[in-house]
N, C-alpha and C positions, 0 to 999 in steps of 0.2 A: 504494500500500500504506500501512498505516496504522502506528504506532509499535510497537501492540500484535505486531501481524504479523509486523514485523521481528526484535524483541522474541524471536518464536517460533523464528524460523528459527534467528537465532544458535543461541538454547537448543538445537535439534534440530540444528545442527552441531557442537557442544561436546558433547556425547551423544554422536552416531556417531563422533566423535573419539576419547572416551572410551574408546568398547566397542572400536573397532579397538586402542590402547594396551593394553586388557585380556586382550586376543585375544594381543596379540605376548608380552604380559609370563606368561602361560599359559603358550604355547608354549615359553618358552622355560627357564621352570622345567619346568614337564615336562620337555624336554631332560638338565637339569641332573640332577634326579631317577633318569632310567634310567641316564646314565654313572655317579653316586652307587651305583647298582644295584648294576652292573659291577664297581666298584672294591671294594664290600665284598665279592663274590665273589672278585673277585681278591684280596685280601688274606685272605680267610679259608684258598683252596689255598695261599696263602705261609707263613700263621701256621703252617697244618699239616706242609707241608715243612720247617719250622725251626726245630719241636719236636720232629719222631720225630728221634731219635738213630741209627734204623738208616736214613736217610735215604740213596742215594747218587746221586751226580753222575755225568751220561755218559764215560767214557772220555776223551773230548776236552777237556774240559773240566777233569779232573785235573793236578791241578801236578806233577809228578816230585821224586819225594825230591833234596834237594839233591848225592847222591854219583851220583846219574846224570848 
């Protein structure tokens, strides 16, 4: 094989090196992205729950006046 040749290969291993790192780094913002989703969802039923005033909690979850 000749210099040039060589030359090429690298270059086309450093490439598919490349797109595979591009590929993971994708996926993995994507990932990040849909939980991001999630959490402003979630946060927007929390915002809601904890501005209505007439909001209330399950029975179980109520604290007893302190004379009981």
């Amino acid at each position: 094989m000749t210099q040039d040749n060589e030359e090429i290969i690298k270059l086309q291993e450093k490439v598919a090196w490349l797109e595979s790192e591009l590929e993971k780094q994708s996926n993995f913002l994507n990932g990040l992205y849909e939980r991001f989703e999630i959490m402003q969802k979630d946060l927007a039923f929390l915002k809601t729950k904890v501005l209505d005033p007439y909001a209330t909690c399950d029975e179980k979850d109520e604290v007893p006046p302190p004379h009981y």
